[in-house]
Biopython code that builds the backbone (N, CA, C, O; Angstrom):
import numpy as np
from Bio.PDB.StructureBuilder import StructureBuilder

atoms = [
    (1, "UNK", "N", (232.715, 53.439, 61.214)),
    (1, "UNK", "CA", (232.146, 54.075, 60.043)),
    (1, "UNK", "C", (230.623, 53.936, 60.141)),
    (1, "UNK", "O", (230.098, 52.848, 60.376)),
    (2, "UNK", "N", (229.981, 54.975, 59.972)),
    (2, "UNK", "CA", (228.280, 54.976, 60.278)),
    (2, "UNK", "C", (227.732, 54.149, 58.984)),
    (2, "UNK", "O", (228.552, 53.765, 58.150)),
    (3, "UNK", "N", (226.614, 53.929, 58.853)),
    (3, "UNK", "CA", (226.063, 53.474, 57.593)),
    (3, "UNK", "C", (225.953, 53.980, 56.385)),
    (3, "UNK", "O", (226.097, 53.153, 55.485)),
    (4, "UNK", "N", (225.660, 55.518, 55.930)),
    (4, "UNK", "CA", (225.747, 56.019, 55.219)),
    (4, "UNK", "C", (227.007, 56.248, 54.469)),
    (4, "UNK", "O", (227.007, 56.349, 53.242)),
    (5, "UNK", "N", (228.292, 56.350, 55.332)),
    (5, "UNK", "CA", (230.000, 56.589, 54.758)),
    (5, "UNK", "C", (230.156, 54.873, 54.421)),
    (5, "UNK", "O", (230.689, 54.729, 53.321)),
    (6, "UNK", "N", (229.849, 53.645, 55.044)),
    (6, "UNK", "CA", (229.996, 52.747, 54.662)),
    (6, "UNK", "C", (229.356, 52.238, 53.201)),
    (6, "UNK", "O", (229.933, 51.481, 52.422)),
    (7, "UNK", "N", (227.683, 52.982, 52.959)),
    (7, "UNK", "CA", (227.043, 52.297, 52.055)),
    (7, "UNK", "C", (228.206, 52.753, 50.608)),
    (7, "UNK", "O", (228.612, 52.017, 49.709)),
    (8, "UNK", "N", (228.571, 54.642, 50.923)),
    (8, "UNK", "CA", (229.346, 54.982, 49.744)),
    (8, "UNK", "C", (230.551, 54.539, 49.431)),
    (8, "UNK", "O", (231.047, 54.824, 48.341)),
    (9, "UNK", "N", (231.071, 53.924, 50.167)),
    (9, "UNK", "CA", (232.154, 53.057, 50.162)),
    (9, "UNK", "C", (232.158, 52.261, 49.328)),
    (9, "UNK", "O", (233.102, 52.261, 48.538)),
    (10, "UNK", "N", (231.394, 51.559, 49.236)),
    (10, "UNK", "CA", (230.903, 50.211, 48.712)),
    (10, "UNK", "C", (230.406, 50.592, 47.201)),
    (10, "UNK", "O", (230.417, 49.791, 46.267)),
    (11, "UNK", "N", (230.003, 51.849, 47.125)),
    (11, "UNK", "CA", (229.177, 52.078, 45.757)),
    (11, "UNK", "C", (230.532, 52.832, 44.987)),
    (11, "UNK", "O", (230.372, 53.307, 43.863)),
    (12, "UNK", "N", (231.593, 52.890, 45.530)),
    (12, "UNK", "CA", (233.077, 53.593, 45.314)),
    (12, "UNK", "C", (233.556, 52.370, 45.103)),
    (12, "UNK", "O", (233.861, 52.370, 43.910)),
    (13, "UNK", "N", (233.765, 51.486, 45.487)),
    (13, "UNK", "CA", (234.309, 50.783, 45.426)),
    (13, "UNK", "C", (233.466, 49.538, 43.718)),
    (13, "UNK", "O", (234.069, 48.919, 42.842)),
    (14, "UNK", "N", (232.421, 49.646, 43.896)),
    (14, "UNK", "CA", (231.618, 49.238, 42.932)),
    (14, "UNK", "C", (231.645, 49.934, 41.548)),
    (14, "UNK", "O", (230.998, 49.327, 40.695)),
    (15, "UNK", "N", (232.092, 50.777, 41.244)),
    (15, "UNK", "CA", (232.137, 52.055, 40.444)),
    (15, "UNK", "C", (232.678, 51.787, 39.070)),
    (15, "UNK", "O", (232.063, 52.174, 38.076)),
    (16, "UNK", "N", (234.044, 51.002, 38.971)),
    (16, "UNK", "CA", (234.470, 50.331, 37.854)),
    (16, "UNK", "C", (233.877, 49.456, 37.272)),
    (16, "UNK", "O", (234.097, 49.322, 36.068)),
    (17, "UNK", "N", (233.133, 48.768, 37.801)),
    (17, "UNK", "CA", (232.008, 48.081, 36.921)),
    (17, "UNK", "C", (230.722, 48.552, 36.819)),
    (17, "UNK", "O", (230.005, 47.552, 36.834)),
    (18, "UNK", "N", (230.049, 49.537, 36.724)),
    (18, "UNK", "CA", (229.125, 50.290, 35.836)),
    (18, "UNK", "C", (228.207, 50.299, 37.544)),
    (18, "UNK", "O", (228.329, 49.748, 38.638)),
    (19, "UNK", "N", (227.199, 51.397, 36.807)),
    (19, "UNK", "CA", (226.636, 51.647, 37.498)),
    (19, "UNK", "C", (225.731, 50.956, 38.333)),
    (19, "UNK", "O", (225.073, 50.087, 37.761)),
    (20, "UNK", "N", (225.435, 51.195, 40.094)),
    (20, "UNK", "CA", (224.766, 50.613, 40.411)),
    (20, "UNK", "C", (223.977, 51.326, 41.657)),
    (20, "UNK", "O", (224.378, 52.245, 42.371)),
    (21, "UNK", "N", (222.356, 50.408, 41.710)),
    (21, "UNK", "CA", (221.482, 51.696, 42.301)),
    (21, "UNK", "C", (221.496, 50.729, 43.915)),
    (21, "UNK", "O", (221.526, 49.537, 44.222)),
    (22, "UNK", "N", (221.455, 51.955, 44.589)),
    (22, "UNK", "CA", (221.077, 51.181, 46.335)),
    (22, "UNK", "C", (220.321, 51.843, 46.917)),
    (22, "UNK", "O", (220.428, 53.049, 47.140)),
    (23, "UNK", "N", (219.182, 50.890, 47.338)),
    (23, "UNK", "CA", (218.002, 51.621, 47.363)),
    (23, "UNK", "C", (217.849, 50.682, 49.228)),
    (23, "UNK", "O", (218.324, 49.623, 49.637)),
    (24, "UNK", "N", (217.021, 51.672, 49.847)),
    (24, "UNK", "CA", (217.081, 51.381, 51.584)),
    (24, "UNK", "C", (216.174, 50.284, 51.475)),
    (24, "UNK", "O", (215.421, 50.311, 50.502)),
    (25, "UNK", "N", (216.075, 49.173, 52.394)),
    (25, "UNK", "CA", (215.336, 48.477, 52.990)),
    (25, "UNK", "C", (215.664, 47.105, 53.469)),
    (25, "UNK", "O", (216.505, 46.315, 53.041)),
    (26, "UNK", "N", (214.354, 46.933, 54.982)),
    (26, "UNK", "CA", (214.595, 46.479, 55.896)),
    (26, "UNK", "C", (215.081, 46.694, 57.009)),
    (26, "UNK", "O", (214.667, 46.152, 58.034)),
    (27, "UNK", "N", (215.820, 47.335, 56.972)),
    (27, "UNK", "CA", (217.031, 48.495, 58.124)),
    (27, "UNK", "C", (218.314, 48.636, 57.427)),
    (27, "UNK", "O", (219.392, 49.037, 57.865)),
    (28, "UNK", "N", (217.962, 48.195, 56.163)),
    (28, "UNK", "CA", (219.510, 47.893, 55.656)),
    (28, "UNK", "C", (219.717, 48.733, 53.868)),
    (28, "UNK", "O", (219.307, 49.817, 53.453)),
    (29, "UNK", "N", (220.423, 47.771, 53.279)),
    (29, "UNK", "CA", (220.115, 48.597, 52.123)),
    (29, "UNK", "C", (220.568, 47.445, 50.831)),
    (29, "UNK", "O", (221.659, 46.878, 50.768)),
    (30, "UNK", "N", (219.278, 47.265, 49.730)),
    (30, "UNK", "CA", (219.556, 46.193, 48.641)),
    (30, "UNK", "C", (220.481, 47.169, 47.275)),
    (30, "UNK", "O", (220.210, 48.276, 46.808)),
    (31, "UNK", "N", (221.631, 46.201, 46.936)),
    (31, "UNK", "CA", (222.369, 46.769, 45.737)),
    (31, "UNK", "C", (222.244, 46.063, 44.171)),
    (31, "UNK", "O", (222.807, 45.069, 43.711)),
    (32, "UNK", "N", (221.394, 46.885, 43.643)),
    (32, "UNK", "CA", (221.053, 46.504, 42.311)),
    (32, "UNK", "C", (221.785, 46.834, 41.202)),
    (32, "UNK", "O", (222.205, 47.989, 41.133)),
    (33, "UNK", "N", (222.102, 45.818, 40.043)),
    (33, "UNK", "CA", (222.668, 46.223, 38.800)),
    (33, "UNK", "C", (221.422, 45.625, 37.939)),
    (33, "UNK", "O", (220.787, 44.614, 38.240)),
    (34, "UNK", "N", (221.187, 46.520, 36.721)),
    (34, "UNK", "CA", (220.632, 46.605, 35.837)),
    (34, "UNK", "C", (218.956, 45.602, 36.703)),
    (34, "UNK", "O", (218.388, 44.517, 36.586)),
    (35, "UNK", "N", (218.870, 46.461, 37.248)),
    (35, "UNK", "CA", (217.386, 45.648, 37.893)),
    (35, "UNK", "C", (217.449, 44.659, 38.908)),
    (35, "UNK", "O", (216.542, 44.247, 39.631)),
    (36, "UNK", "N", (218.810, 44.291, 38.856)),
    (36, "UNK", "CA", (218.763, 43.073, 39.902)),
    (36, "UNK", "C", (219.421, 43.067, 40.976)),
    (36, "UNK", "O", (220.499, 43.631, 41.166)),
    (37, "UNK", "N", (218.708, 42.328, 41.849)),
    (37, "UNK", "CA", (219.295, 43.117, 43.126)),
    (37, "UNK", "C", (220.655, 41.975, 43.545)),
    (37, "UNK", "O", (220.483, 40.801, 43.872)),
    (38, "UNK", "N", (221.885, 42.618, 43.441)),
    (38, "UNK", "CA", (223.689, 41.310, 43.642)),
    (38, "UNK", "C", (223.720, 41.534, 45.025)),
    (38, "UNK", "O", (224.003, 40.453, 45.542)),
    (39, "UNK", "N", (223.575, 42.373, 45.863)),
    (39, "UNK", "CA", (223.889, 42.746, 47.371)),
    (39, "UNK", "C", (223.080, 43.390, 48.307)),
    (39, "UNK", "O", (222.231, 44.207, 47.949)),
    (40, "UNK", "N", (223.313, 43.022, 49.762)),
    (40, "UNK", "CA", (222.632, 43.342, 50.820)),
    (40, "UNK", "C", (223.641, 44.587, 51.537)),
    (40, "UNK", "O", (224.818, 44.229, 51.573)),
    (41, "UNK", "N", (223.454, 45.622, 51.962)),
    (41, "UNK", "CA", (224.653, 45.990, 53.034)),
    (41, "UNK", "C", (223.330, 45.957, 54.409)),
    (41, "UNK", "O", (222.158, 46.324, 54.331)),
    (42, "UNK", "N", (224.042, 45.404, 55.536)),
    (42, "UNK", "CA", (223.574, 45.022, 56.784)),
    (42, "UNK", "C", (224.505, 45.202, 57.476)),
    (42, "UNK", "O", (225.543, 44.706, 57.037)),
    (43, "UNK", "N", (224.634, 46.087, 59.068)),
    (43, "UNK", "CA", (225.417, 46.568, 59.794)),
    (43, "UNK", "C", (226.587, 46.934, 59.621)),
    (43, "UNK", "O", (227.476, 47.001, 60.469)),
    (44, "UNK", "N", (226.651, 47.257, 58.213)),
    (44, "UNK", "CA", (228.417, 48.261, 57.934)),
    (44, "UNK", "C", (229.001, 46.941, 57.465)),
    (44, "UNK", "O", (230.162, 46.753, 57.829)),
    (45, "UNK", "N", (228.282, 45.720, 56.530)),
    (45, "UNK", "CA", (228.921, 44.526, 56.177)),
    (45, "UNK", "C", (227.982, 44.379, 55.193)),
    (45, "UNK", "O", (226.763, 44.526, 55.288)),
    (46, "UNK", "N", (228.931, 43.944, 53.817)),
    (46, "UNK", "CA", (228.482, 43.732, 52.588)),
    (46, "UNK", "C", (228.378, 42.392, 52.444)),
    (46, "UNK", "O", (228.970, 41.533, 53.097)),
    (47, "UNK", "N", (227.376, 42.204, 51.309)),
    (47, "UNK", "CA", (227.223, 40.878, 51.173)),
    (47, "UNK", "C", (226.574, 40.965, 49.868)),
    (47, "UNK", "O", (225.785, 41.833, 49.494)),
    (48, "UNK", "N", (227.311, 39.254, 48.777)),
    (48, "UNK", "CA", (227.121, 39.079, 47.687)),
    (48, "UNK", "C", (226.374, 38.367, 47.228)),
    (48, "UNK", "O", (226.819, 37.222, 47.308)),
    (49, "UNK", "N", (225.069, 38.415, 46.587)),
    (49, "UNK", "CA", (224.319, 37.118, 46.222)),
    (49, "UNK", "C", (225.102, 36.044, 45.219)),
    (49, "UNK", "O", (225.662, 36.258, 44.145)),
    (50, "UNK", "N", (224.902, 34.590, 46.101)),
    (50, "UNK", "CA", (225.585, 33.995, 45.256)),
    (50, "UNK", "C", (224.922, 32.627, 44.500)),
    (50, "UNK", "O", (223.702, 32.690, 44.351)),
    (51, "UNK", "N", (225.442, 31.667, 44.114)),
    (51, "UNK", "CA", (224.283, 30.117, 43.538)),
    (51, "UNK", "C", (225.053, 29.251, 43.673)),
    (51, "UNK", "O", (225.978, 29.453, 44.460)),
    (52, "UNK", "N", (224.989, 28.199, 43.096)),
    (52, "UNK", "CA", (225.708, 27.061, 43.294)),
    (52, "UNK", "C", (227.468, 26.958, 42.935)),
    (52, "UNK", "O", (228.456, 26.594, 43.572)),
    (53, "UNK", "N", (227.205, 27.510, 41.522)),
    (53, "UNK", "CA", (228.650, 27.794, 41.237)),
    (53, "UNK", "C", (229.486, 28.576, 41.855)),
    (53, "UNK", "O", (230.675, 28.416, 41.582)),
    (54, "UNK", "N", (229.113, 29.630, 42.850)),
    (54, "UNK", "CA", (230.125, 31.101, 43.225)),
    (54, "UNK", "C", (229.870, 29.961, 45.316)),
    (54, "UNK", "O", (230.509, 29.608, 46.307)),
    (55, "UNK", "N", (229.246, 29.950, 45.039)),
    (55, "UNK", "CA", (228.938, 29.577, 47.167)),
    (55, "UNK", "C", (230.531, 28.691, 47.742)),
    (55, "UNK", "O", (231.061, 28.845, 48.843)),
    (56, "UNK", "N", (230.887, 28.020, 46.912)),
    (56, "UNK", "CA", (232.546, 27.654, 47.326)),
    (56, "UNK", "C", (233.608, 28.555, 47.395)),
    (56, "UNK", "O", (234.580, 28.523, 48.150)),
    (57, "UNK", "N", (233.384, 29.186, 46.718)),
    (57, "UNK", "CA", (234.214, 30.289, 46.649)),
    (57, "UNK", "C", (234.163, 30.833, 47.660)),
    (57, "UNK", "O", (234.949, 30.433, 48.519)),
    (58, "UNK", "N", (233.351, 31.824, 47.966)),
    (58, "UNK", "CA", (232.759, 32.775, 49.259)),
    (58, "UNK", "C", (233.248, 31.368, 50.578)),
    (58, "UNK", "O", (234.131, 31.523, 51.422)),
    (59, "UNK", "N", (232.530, 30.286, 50.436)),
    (59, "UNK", "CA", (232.966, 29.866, 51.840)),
    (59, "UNK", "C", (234.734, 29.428, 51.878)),
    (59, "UNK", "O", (235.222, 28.903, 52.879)),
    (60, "UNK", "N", (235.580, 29.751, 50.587)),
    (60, "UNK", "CA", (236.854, 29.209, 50.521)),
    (60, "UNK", "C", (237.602, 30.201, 51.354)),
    (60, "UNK", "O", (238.736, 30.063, 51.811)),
    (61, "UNK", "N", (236.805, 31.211, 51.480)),
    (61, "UNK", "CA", (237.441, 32.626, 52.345)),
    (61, "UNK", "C", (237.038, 32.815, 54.093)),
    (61, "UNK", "O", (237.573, 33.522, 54.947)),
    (62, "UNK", "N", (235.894, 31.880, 54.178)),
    (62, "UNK", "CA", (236.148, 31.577, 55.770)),
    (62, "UNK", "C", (234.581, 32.516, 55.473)),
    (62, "UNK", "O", (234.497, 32.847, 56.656)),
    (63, "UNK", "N", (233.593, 33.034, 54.971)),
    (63, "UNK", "CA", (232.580, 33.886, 54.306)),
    (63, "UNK", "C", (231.523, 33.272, 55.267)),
    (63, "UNK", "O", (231.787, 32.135, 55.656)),
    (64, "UNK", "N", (230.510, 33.766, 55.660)),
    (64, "UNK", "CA", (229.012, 33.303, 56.304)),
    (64, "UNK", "C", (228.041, 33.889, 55.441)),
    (64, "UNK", "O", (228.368, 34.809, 54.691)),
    (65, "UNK", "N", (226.866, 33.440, 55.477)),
    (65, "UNK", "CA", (225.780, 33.486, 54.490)),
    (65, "UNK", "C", (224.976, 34.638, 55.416)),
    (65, "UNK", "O", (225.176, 34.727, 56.627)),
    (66, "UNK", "N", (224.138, 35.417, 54.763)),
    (66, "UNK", "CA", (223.248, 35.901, 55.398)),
    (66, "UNK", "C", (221.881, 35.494, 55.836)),
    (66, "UNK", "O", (220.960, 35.021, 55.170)),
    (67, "UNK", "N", (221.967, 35.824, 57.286)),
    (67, "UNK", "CA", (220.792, 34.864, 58.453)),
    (67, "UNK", "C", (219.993, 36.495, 59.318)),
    (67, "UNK", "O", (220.464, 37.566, 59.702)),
    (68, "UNK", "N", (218.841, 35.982, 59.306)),
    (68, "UNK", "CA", (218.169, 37.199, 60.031)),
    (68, "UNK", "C", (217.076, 36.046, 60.501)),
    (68, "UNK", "O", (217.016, 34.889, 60.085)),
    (69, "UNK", "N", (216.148, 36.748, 61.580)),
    (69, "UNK", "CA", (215.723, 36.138, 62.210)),
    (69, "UNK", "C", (213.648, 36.344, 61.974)),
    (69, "UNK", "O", (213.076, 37.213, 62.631)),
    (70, "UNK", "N", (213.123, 35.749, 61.339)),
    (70, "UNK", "CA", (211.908, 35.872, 61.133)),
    (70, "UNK", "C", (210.856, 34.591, 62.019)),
    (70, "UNK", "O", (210.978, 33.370, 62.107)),
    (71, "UNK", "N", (209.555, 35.824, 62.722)),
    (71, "UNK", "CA", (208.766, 34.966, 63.369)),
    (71, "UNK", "C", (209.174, 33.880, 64.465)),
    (71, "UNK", "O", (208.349, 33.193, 65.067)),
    (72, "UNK", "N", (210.708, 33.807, 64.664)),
    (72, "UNK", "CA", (211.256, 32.919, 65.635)),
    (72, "UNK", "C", (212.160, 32.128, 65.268)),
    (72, "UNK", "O", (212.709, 31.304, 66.000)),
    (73, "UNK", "N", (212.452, 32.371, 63.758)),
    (73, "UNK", "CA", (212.798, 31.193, 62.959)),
    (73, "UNK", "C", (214.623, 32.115, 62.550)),
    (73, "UNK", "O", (214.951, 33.302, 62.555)),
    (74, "UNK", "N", (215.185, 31.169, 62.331)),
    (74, "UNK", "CA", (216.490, 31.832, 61.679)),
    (74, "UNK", "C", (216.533, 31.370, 59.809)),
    (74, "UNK", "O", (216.789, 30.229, 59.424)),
    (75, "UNK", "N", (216.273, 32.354, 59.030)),
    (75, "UNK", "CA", (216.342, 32.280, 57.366)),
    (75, "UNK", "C", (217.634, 32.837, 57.101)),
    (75, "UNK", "O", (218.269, 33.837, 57.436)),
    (76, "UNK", "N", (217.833, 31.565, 56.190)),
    (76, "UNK", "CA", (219.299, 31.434, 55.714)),
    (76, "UNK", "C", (219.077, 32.162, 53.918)),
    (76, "UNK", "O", (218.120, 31.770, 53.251)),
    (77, "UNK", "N", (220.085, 33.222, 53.325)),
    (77, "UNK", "CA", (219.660, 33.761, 52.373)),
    (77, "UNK", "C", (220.608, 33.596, 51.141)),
    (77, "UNK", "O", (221.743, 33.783, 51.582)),
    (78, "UNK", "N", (220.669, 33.342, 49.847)),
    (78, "UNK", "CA", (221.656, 32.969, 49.182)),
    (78, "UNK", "C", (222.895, 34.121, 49.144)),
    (78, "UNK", "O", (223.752, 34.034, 48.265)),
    (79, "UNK", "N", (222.946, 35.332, 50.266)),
    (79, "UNK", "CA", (224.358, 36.192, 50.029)),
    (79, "UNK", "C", (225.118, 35.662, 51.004)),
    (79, "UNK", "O", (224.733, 35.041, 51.995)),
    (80, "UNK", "N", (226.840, 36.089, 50.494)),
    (80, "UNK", "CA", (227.138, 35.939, 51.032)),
    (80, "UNK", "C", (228.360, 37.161, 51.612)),
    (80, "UNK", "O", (228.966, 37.885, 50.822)),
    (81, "UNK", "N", (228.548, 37.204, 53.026)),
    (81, "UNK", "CA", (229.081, 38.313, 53.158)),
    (81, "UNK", "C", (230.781, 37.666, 52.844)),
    (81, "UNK", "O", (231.448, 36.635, 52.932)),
    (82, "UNK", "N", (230.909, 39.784, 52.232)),
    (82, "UNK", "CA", (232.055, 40.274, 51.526)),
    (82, "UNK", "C", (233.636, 40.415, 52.911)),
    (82, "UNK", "O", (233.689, 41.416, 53.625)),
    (83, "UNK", "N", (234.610, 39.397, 53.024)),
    (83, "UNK", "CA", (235.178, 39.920, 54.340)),
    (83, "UNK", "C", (235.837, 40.954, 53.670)),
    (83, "UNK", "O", (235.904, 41.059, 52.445)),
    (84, "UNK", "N", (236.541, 42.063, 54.866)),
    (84, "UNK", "CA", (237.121, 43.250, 54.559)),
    (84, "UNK", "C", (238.429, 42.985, 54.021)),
    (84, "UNK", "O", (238.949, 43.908, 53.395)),
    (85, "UNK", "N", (238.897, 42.187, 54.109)),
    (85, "UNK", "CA", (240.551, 41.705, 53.437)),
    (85, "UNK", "C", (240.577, 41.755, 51.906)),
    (85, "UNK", "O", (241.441, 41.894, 51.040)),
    (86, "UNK", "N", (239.019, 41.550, 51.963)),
    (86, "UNK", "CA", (238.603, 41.204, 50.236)),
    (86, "UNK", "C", (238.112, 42.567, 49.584)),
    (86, "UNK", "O", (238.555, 42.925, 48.493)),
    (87, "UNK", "N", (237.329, 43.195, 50.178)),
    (87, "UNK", "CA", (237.244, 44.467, 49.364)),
    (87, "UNK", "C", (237.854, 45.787, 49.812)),
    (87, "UNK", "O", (237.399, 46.919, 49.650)),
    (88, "UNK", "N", (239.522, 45.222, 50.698)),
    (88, "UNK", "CA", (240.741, 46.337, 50.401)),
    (88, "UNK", "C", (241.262, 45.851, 49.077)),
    (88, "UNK", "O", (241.425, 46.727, 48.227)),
    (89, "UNK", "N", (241.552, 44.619, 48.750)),
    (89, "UNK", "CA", (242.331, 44.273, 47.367)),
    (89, "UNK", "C", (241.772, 44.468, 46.326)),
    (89, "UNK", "O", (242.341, 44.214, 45.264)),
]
sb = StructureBuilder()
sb.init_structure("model")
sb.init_model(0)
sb.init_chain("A")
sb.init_seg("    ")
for serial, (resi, resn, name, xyz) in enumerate(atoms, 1):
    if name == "N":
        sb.init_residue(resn, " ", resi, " ")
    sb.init_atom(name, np.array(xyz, "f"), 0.0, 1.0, " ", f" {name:<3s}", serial, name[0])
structure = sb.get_structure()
């Protein structure tokens, strides 16, 4: 699935809970509700911002955090990616 059929996927799939805007950047694309940005999509893989309370969860599913690579360095980011088992159900 290319990026574009994947991003609408995701915004289809997002749809029952109200509207939400996805706007491009980085190479990727940030998913905002009411101003704030809940998700990253990065290579045809979603990912959920999460905090202290939700981060067990996400890793109770076997989940990795989002890591990109800046200046040499690897930055670890509070999302966490969505596996596909999880947003067929």
């Amino acid at each position: 699935m290319n990026q574009n059929a994947f991003t609408e996927y995701v915004k289809e799939l997002l749809e029952p809970y109200g509207s939400v805007v996805v706007c491009v950047m980085f190479g990727g694309y940030g998913i905002y509700k009411s101003g704030v940005m809940i998700g990253i999509i990065k290579s045809n893989e979603l990912y959920f911002k999460s905090d202290l309370s939700t981060y067990e969860y996400f890793q109770s599913f076997g989940s990795e955090s989002f890591v990109y690579q800046s200046k040499g360095k690897l930055v670890t980011l509070s999302y966490w990616k969505v596996l596909p088992e999880i947003m067929e159900d």
